[in-house]
C-alpha positions as CSV (number, residue, x, y, z in Angstrom):
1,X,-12.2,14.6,-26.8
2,X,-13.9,17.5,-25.0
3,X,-17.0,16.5,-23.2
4,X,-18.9,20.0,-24.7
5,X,-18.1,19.1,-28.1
6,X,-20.4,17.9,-31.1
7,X,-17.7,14.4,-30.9
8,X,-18.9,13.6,-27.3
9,X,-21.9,14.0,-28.3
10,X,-21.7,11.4,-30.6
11,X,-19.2,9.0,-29.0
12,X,-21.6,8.7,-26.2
13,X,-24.8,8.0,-27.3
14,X,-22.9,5.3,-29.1
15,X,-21.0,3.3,-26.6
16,X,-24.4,4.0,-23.9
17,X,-26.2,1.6,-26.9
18,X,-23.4,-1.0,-27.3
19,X,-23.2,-1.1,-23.7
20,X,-26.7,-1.9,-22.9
21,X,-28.3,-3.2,-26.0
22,X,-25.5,-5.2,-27.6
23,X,-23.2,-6.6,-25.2
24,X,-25.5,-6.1,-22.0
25,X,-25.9,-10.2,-21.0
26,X,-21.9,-9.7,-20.5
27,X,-20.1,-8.5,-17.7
28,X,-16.7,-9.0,-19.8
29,X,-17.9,-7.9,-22.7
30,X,-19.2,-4.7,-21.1
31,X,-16.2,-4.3,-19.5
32,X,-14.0,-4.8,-22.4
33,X,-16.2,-2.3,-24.4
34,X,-15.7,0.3,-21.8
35,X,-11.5,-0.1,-22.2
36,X,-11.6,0.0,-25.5
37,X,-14.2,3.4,-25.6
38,X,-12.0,4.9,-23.2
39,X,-8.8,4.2,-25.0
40,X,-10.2,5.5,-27.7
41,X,-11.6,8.6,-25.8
42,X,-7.8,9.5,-24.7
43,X,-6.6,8.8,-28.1
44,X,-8.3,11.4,-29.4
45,X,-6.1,13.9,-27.6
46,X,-3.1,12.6,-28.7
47,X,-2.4,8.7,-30.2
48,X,1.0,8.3,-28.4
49,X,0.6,8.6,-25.1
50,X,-1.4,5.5,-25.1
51,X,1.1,4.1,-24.4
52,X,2.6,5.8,-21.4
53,X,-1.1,5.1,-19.9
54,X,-0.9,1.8,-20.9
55,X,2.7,0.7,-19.3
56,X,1.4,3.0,-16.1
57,X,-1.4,0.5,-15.9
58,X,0.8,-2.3,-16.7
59,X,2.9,-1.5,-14.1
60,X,1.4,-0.9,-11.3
61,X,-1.1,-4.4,-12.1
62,X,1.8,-6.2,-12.1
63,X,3.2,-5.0,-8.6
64,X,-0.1,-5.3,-7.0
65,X,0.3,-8.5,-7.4
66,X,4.5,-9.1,-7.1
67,X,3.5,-7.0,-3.9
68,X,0.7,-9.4,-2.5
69,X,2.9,-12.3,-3.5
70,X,5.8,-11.2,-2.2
71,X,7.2,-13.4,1.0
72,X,9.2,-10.6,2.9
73,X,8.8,-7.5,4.0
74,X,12.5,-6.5,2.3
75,X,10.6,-7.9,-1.4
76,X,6.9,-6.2,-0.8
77,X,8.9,-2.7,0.1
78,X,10.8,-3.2,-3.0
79,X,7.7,-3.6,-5.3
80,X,6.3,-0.6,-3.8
81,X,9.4,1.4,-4.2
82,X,9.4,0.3,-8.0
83,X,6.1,1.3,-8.7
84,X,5.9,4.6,-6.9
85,X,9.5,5.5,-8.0
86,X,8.6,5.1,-12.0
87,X,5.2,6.7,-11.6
88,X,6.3,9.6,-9.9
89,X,9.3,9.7,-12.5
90,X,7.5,9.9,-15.3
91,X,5.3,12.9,-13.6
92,X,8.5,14.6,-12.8
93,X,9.7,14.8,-15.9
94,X,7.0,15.3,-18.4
95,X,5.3,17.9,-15.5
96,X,8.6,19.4,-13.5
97,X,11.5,18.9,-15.9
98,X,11.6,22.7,-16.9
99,X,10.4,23.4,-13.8
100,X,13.2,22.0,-12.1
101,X,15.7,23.4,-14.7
102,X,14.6,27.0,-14.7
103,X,15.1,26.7,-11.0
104,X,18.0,25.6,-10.7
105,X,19.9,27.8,-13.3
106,X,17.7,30.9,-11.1
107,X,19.2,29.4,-7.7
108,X,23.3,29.3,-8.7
109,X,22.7,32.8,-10.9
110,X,22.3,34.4,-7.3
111,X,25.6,32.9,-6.5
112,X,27.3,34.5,-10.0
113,X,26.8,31.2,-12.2
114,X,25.2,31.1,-15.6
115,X,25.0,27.9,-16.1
116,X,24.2,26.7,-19.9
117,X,21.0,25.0,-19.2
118,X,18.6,24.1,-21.4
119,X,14.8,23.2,-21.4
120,X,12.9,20.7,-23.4
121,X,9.7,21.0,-25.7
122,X,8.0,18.6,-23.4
123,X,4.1,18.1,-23.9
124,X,2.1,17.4,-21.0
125,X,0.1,14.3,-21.2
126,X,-3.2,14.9,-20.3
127,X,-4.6,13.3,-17.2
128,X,-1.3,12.4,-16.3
129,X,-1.2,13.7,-12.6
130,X,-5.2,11.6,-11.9
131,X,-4.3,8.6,-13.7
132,X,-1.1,8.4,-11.6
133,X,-2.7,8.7,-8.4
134,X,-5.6,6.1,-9.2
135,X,-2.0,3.7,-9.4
136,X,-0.2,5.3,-6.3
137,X,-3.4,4.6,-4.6
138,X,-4.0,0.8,-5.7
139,X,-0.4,-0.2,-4.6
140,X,-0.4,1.0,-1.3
141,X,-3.7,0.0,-0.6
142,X,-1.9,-3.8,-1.4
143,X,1.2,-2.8,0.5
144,X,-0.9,-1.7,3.5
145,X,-3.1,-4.6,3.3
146,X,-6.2,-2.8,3.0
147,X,-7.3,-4.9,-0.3
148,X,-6.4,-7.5,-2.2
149,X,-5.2,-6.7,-5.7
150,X,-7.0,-7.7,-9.0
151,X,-6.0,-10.6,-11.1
152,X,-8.2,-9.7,-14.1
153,X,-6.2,-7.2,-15.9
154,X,-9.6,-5.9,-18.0
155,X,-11.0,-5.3,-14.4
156,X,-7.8,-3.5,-13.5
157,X,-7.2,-1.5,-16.3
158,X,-11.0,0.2,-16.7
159,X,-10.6,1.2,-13.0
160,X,-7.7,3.5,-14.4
161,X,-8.9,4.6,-17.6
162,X,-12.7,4.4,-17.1
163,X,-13.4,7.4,-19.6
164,X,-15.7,10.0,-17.4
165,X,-12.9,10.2,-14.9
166,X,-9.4,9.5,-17.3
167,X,-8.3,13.4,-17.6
168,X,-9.4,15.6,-14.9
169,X,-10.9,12.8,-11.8
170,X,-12.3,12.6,-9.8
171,X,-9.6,10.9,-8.1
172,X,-11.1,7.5,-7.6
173,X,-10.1,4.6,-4.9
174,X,-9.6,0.6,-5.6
175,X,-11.7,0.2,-2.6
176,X,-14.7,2.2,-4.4
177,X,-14.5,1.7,-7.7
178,X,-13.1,-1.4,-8.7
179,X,-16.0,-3.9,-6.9
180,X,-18.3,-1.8,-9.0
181,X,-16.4,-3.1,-12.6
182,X,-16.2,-6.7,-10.8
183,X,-20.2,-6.9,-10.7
184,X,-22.7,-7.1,-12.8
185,X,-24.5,-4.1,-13.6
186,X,-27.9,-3.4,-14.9
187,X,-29.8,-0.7,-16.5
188,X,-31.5,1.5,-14.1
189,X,-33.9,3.8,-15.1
190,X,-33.8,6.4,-12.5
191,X,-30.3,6.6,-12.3
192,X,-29.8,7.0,-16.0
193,X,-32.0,10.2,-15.9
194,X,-30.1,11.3,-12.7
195,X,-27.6,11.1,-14.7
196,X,-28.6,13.3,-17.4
197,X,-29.9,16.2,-14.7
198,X,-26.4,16.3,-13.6
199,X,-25.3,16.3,-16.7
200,X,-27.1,19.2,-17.9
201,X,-26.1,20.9,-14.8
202,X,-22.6,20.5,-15.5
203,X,-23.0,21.8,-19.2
204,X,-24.7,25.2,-17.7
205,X,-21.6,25.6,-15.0
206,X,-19.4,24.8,-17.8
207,X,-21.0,26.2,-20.9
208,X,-22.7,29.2,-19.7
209,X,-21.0,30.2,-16.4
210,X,-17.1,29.1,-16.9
211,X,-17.3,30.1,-20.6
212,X,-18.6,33.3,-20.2
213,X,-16.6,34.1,-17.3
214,X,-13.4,33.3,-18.5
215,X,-13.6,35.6,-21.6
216,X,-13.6,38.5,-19.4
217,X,-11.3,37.1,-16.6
218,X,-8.8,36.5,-19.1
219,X,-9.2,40.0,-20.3
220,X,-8.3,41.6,-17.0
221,X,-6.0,39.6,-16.1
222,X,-3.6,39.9,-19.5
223,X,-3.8,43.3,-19.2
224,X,-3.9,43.7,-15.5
225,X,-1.6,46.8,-15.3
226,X,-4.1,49.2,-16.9
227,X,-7.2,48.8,-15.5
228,X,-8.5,50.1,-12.3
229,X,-8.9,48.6,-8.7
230,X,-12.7,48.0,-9.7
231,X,-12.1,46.7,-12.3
232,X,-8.9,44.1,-11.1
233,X,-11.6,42.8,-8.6
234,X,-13.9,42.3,-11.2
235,X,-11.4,39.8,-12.7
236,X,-10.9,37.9,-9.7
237,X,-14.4,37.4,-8.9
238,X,-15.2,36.0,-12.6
239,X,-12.1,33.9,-12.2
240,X,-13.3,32.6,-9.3
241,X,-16.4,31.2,-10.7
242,X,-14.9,30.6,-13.9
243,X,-12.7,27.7,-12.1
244,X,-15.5,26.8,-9.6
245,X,-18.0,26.4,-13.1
246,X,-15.2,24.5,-14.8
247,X,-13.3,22.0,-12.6
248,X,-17.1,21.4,-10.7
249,X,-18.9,21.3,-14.4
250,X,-16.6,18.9,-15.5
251,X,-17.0,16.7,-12.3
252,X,-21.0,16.5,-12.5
253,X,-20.5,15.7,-16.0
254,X,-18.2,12.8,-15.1
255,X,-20.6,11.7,-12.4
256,X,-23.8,12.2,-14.5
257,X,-22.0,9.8,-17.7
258,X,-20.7,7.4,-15.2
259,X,-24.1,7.2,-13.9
260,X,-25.5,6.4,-17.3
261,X,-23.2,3.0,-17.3
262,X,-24.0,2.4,-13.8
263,X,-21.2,3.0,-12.0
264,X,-21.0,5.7,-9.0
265,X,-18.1,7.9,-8.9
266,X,-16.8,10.2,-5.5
267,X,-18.6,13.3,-5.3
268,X,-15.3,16.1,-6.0
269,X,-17.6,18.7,-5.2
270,X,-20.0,20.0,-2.4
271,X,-20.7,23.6,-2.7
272,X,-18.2,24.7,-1.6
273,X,-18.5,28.6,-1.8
274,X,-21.2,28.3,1.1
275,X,-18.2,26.9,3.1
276,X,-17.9,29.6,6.8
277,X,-14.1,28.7,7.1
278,X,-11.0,27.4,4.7
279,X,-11.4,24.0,6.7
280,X,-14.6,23.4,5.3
281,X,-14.6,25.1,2.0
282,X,-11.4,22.5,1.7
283,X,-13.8,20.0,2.5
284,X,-16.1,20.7,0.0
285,X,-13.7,21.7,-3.1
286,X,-11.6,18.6,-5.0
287,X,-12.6,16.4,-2.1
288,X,-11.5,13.3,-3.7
289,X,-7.8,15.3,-4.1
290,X,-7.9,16.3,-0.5
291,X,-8.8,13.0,0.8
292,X,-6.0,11.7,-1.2
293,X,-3.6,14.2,0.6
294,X,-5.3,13.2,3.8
295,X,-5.4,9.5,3.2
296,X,-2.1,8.5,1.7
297,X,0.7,12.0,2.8
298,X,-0.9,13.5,6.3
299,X,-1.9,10.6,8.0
300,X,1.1,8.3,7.2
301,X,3.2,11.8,8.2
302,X,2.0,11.8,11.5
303,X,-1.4,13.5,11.3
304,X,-2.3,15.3,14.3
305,X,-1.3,12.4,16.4
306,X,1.9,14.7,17.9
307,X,0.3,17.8,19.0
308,X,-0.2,21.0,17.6
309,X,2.9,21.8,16.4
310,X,3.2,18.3,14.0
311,X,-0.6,19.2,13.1
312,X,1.1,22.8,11.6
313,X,3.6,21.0,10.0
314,X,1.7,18.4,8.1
315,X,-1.0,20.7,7.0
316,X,1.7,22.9,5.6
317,X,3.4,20.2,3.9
318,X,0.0,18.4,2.0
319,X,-0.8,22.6,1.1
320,X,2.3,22.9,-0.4
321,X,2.4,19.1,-2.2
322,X,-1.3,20.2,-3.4
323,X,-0.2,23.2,-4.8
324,X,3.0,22.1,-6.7
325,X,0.6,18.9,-7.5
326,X,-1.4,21.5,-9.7
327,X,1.6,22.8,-11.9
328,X,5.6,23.5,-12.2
329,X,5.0,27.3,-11.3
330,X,5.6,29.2,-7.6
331,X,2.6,30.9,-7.9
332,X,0.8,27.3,-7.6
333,X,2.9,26.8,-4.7
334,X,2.5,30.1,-3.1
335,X,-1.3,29.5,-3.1
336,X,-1.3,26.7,-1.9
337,X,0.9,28.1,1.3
338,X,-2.0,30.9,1.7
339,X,-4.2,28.5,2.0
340,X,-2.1,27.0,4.7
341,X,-2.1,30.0,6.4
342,X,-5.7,30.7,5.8
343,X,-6.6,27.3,7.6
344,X,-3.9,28.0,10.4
345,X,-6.1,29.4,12.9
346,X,-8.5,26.8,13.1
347,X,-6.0,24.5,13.0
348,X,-4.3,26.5,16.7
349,X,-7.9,26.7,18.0
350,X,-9.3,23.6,17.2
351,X,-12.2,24.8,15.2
352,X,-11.5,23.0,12.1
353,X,-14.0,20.3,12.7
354,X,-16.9,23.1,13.7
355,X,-18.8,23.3,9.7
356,X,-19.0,19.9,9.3
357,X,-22.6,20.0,7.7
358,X,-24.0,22.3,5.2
359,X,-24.7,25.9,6.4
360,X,-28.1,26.9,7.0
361,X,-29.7,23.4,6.7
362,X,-33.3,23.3,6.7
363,X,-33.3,27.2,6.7
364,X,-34.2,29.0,3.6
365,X,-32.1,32.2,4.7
366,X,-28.2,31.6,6.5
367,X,-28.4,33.9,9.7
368,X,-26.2,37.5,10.0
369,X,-23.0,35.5,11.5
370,X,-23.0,32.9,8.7
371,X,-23.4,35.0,5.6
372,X,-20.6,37.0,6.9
373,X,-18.4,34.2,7.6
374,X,-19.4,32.7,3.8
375,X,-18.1,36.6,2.3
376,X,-15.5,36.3,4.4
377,X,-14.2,32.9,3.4
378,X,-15.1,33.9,-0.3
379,X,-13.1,37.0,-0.3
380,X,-9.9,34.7,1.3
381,X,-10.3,32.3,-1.5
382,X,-11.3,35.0,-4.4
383,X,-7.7,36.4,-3.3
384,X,-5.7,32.8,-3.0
385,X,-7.2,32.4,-6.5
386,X,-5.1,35.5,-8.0
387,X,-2.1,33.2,-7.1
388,X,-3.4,30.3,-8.9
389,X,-4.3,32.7,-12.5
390,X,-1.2,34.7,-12.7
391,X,1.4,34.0,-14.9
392,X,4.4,34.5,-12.4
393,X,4.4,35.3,-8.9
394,X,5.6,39.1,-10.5
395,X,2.1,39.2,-12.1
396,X,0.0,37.7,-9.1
397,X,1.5,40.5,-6.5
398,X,1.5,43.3,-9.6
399,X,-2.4,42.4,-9.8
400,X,-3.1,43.3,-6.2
401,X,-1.1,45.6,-5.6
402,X,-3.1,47.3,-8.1
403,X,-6.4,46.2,-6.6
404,X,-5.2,48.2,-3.4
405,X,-4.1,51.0,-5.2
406,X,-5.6,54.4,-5.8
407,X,-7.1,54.7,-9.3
408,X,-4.5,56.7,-11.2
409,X,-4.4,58.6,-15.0
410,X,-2.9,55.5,-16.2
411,X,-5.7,53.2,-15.7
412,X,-8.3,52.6,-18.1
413,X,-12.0,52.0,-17.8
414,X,-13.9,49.4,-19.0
415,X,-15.1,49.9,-22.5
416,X,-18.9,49.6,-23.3
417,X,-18.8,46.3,-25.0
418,X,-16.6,45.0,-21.8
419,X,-18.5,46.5,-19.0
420,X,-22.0,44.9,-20.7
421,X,-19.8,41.5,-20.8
422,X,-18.9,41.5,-17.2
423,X,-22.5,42.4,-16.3
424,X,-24.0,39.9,-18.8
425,X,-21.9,37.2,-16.5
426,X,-23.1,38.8,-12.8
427,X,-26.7,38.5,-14.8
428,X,-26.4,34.8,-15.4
429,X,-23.7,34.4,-11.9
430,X,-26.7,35.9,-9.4
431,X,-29.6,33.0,-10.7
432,X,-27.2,30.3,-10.7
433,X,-26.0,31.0,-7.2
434,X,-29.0,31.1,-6.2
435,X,-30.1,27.7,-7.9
436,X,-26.9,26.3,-6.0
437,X,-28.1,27.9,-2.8
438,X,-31.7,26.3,-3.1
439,X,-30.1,22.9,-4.0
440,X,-27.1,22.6,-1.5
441,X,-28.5,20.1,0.5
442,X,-28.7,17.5,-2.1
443,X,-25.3,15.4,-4.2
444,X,-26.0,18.6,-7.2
445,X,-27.8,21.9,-7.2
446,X,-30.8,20.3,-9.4
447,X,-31.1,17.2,-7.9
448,X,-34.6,17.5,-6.4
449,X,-35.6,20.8,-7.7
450,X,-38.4,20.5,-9.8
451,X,-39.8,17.6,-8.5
452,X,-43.3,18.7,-7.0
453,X,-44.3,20.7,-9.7
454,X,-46.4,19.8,-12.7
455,X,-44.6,17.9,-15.2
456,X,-44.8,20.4,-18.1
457,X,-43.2,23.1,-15.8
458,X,-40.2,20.8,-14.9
459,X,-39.9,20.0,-18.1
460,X,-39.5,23.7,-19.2
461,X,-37.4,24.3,-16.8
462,X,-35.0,21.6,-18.2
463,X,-35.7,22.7,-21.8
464,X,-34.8,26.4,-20.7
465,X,-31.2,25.5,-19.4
466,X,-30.5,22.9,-22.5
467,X,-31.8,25.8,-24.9
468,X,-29.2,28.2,-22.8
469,X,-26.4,25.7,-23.5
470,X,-26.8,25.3,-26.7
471,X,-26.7,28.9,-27.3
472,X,-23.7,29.5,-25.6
473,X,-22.3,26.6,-26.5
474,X,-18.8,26.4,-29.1
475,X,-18.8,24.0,-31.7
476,X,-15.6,23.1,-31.0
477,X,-15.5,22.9,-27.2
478,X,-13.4,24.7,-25.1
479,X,-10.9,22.7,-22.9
480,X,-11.5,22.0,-19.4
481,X,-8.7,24.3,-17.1
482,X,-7.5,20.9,-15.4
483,X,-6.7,19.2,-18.3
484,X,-3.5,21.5,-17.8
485,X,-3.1,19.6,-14.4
């Protein structure tokens, strides 16, 4: 089930009732309502792999607790082993099987071999790669003894599949979420209309930004060998905000419904093309995936703790994890070693802690030295982000090759009806930015905008965006780009 699509916005209005007007006097009952609508939720992708989500959760419940229990060190490593060594399994083969194969079978054909390998017809389970790392999380949070692990398996298992953040995150912790499904909650109402602004914020970057975007992204970039240099940069850019409106939409959605049901999720996102460097535009884009990387491979690698040189090394290795951690293709991997490098020299200088709050705070205007380190960080990312679109690592270098290129007889220009797309998007891009811009010191863009003026112009201003949605909006939904992840 697709949040922008007329069955969410049925399913939710429902289970928000239930959930506060029918079952509200109990905390189990809540609870056990919530499971159920998020089962439900993930069934509606695809029935069977219930049941994979279901022996993941059973799974790693169950060695929380053999881990806790566990009377040596020998029997706690081997619970941990167990639960990481299945979970990662499974991810292996339904995400890296082919992967793997295709590999392989490249590898020993340099040597002369044509091995007869075959690939499988495997479908992805959606969600797959968050809900494993909720698990991976919880059991080394037991192992290390940071908490204590859960003996209500209703309590457990909503913590993994709590709907809003089941397919594409945020990446949530034990140590955050799970007191919140422990206690009681009660219906707030200024958080529930929170909610809703962040909601219809994430519609707009999803609906009318990502939407809109991608059509013409996805033009270019099929057919990136005939169109100009202009033109290939055109692309990239609406790619860029294409997966900046989509993966960030879908994360203020999450929030804003979790909200609703009085629950806080990790803010994933923190504007982060305001960012003056790679270290903080990493700080500010899939920050509960970073932190993850941070908390649970870099640190427990070493960290900085050994000097430069094992500081180089481990930020290269979580790079590279991160990228293959998005999808079994090199080009994922090959951005996520450009950002590496990108971030290398404030790793050598020590600068990588300099941006740590938000650029231009309690300015209206960033200064001549920060807008030109915010293009210049764009412009690194816009070009990391070719890696991440292409098809193969053939196409990504093709592509800008060609944006470096002299415009030859073989190119084509954009035709009418294209180039009035691609300016329709700058035309809805340029207000948006500048929505994000006015509202970047706040959790989302809209936040606290608004709240000074008269009622009746606030309210327009909300009707405005919803009637923008709606107009753009598919009846069918269109999927979220990380549900591929």
């Amino acid at each position: 089930m697709l949040f922008n699509s007329i069955s969410f916005a049925v399913f939710l209005p429902i289970v928000f009732i239930l959930y506060w007007f029918v079952v509200n006097r109990s905390l189990k009952q809540q609870n056990i309502l919530l499971l159920i609508a998020s089962y439900y939720f993930y069934s509606c992708w695809d029935w069977r792999f219930l049941f994979l989500l279901a022996f993941s959760t059973f799974l790693d419940y169950f060695s929380g607790l053999a881990i806790h229990r566990a009377e040596s060190q020998k029997s706690r490593k081997f619970w941990l082993i167990l639960s990481i060594g299945i979970n990662l399994g499974f991810l292996a083969f339904f995400k890296y099987y082919n992967f793997f194969v295709e590999s392989f079978a490249d590898l020993v054909g340099q040597f002369g071999f044509n091995p007869n390998i075959s690939t499988l017809n495997i479908i992805l389970p959606v969600g797959i790669s968050f809900y494993t790392f909720h698990g991976l999380s919880y059991v080394l949070d037991i192992y290390n003894r940071k908490i204590k692990p859960s003996t209500n398996w209703v309590h457990y298992s909503l913590f993994v599949s709590f709907f809003p953040l089941l397919v594409a995150g945020p990446i949530e912790r034990a140590t955050h979420l799970l007191p919140q499904v422990e206690r009681k909650r009660n219906f707030d109402y200024t958080r529930a209309v929170d909610g809703l602004r962040q909601i219809l914020w994430g519609f707009i970057k999803k609906i009318v930004i990502a939407d809109n975007c991608a059509e013409y992204a996805n033009m270019i970039f099929n057919n990136s060998s005939a169109y100009s240099s202009g033109v290939l940069i055109i692309g990239a850019v609406l790619f860029a905000f294409q997966i900046y409106g989509d993966f960030s939409g879908y994360s203020d959605i999450a929030l804003g419904v979790a909200r609703l049901f009085g629950f806080e999720l990790l803010k994933n996102f923190n504007f982060p093309y305001f960012s003056r460097d790679i270290a903080e535009f990493w700080r500010r884009w899939h920050i509960s995936l970073s932190s993850w990387f941070k908390d649970y491979l870099y640190i427990p690698l070493g960290g900085s703790r050994g000097g430069l040189w094992m500081s180089i090394r481990n930020t290269f290795i979580i790079f590279l994890v991160s990228g293959f951690w998005h999808g079994a293709n090199w080009t994922f991997i090959v951005w996520g070693g450009l950002n590496a490098l990108f971030i290398m020299p404030s790793i050598i200088f020590r600068t990588n802690r300099s941006n740590l709050d938000i650029v231009a705070k309690g300015r209206l205007f960033p200064n001549w030295r920060e807008l030109l380190q915010i293009a210049t960080t764009f412009i690194l990312t816009v070009l990391a982000w070719i890696f991440f679109r292409a098809a193969s690592l053939d196409h990504a270098f093709s592509y800008i090759g060609g944006i470096f290129s002299h415009v030859g007889d073989g190119y084509i220009p954009l035709q009418s009806n294209e180039l009035r797309g691609t300016f329709i998007c700058f035309l809805l891009i340029i207000p948006f930015v500048m929505i994000e811009w006015l509202g970047r010191e706040q959790n989302y863009a809209i936040e606290k905008i608004g709240f000074i003026w008269p009622r009746i112009i606030r309210w327009s201003f909300y009707s405005i965006m919803l009637f923008v949605i709606l107009m753009y909006m598919q009846t069918g939904g269109t999927e979220f780009i990380y549900f591929q992840f």
